[in-house]
N, CA, C and O of each residue as an XYZ file, in Angstrom:
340
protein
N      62.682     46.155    126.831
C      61.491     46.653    126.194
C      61.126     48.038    126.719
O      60.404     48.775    126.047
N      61.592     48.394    127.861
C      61.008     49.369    128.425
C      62.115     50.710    128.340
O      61.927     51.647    129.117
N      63.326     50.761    127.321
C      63.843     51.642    127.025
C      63.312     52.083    125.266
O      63.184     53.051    124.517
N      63.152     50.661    125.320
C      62.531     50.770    123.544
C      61.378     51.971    123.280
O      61.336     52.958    122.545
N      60.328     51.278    124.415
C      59.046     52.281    124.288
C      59.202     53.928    125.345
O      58.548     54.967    125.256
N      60.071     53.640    126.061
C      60.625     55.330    126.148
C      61.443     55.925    125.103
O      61.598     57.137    125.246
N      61.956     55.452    124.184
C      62.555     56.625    123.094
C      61.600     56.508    122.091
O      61.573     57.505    121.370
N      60.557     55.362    121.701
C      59.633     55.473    120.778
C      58.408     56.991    120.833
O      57.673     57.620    120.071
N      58.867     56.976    122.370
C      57.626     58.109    123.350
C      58.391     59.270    123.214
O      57.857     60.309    122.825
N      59.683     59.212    123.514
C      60.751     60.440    123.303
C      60.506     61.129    121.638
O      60.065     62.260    121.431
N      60.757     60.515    120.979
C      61.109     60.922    119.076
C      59.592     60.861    118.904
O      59.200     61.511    117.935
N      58.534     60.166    119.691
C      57.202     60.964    119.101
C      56.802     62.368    119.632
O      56.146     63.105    118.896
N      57.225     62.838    121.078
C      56.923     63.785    121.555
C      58.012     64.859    120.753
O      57.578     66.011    120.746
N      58.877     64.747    120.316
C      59.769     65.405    119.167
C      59.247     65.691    118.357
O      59.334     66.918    118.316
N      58.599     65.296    117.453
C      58.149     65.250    116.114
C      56.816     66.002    116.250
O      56.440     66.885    115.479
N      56.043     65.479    117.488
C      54.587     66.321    117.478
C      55.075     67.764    117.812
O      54.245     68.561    117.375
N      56.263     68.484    118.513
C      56.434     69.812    118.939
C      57.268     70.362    117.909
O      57.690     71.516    117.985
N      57.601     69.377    116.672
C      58.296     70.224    115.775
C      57.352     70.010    114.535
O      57.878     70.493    113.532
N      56.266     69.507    114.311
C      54.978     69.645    113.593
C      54.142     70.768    114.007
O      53.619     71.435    113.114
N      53.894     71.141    115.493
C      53.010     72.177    115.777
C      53.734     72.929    115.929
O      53.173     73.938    116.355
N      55.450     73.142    115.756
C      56.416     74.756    115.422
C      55.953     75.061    114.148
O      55.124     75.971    114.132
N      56.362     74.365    112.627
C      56.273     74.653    111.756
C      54.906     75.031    111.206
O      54.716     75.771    110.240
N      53.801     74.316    112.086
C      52.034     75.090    111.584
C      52.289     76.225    111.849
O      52.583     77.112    111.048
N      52.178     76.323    113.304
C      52.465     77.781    113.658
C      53.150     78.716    113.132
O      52.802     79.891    113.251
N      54.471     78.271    112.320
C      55.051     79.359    111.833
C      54.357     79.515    110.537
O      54.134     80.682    110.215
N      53.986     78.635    109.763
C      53.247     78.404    108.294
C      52.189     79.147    108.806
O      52.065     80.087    108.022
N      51.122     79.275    109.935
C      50.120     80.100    109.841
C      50.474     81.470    110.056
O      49.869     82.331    109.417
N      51.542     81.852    111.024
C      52.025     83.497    111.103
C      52.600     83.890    109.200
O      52.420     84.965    108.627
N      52.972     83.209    108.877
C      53.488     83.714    107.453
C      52.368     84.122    106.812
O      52.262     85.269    106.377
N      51.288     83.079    106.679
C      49.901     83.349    105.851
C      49.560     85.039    106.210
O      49.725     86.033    105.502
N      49.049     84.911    107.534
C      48.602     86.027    108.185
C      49.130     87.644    107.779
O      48.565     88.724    107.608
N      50.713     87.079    107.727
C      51.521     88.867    107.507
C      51.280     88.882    105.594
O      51.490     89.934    104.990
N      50.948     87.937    105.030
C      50.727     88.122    103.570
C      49.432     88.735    102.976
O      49.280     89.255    101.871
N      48.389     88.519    104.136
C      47.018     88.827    103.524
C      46.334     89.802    104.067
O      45.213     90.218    103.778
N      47.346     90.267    105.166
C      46.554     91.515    106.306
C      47.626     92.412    105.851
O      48.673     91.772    105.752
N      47.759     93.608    105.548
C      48.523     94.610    105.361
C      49.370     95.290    106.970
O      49.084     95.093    108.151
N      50.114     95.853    106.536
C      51.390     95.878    107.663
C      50.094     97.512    109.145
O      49.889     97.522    110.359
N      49.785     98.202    108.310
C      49.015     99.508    108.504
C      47.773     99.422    108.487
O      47.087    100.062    107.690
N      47.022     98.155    109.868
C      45.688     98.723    109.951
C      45.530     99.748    110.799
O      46.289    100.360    111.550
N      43.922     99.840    110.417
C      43.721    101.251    110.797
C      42.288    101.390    111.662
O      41.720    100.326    111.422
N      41.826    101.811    112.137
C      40.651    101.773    112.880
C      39.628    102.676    112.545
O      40.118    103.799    112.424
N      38.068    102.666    112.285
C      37.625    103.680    111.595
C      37.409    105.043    112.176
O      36.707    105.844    111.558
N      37.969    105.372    113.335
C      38.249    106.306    114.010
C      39.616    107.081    113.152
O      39.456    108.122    112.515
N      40.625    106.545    113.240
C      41.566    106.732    112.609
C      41.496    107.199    110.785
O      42.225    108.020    110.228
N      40.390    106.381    110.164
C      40.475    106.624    109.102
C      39.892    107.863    109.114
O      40.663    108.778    108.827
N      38.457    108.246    109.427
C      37.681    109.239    109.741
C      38.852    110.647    110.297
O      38.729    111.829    109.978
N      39.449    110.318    110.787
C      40.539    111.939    111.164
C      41.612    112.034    110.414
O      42.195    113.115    110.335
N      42.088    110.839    109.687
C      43.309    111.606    108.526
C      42.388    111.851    107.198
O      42.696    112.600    106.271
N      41.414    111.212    107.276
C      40.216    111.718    105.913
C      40.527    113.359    106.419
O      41.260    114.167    105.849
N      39.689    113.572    107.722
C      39.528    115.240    108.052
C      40.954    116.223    107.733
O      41.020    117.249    107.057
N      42.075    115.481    108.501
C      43.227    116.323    107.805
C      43.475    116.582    106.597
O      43.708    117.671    106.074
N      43.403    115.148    105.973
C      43.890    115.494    104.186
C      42.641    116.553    103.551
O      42.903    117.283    102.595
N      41.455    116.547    104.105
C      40.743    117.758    103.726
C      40.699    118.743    104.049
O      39.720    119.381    103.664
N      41.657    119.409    104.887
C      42.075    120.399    105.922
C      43.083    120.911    105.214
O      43.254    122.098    104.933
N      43.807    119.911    104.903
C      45.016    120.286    103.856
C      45.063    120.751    102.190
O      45.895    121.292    101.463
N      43.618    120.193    102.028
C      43.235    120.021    100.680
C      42.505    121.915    100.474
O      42.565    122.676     99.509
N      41.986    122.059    101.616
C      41.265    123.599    101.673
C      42.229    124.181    101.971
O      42.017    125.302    101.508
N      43.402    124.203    102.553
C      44.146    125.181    102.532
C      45.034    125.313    100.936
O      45.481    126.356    100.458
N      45.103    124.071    100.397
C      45.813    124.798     99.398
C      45.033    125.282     98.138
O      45.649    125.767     97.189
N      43.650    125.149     98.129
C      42.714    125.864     97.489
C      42.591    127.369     97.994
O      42.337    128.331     97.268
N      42.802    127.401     99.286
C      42.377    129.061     99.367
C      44.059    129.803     99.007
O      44.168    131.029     99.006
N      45.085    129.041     98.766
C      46.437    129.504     98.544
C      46.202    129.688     97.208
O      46.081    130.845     96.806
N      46.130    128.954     96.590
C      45.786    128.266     94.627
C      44.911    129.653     94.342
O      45.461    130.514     93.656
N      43.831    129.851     94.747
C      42.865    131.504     94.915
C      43.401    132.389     95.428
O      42.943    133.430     94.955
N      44.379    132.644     96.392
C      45.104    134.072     95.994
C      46.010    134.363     94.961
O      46.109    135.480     94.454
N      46.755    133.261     94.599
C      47.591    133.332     93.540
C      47.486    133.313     92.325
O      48.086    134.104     91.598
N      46.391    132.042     91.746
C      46.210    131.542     90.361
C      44.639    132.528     90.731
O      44.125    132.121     91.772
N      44.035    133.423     90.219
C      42.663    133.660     90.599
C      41.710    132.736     90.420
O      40.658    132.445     90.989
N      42.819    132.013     88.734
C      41.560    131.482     87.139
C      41.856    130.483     87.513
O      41.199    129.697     86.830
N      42.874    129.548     88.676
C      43.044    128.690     88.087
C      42.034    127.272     87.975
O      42.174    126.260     87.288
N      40.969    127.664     88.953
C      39.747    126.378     88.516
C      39.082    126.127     87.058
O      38.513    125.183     86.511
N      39.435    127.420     86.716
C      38.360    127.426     85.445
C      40.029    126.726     84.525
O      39.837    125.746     83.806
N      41.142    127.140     84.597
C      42.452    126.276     83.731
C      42.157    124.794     84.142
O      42.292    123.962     83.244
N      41.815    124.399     85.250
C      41.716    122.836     85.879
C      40.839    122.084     85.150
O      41.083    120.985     84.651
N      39.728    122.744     85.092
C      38.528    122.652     84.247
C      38.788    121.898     82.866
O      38.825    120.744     82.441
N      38.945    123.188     82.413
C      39.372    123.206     80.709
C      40.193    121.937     80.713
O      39.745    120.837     80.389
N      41.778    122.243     81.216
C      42.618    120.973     81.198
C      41.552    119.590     81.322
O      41.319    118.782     80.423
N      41.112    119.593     82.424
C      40.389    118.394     82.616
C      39.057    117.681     81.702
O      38.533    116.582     81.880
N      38.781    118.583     80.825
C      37.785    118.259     79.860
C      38.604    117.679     78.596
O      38.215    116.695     77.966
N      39.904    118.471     78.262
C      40.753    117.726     76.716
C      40.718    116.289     77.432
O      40.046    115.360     76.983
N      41.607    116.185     78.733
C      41.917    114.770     79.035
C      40.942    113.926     78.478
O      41.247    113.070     77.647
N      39.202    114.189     79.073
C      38.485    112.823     79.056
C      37.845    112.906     77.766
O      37.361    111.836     77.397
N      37.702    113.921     76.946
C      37.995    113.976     75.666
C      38.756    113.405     74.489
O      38.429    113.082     73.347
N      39.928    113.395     75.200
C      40.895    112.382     74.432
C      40.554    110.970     74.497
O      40.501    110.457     73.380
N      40.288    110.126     75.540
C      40.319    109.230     76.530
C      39.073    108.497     75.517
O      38.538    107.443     75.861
């Protein structure tokens, strides 16, 4: 009797560590599906905001030596669009 209820104890302690592998892995899967790979911190967001607008003024003051008109062409263009629309 007393080998009986050591492998009954064996194949249950089996089964409970390969039930709490597969949660565990079933909950890491959930996790990488609903959180995106690239968080970001609002520190972080706040300074590539500042670059891409850093970047955004430089190629406006480039766009103004070259195109003089071209806000007022952006313009125009941009009025047929929502016109059409």
């Amino acid at each position: 009797m007393d080998v009986f209820e050591f492998i009954i104890s064996i194949v249950g302690m089996v089964l409970f560590f390969i039930t709490l592998w597969v949660l565990l892995l079933r909950k890491g899967r959930r996790r990488d599906h609903i959180a995106p790979q690239g968080k970001y911190e609002l520190g972080e967001l706040a300074a590539i905001a500042e670059s891409l607008q850093e970047r955004i003024d430089t190629l406006e003051s480039i766009l103004d030596a070259e195109v003089p008109d071209w806000r007022e062409q952006n313009e125009t263009h941009g009025t047929h669009q929502s016109e059409e629309q």
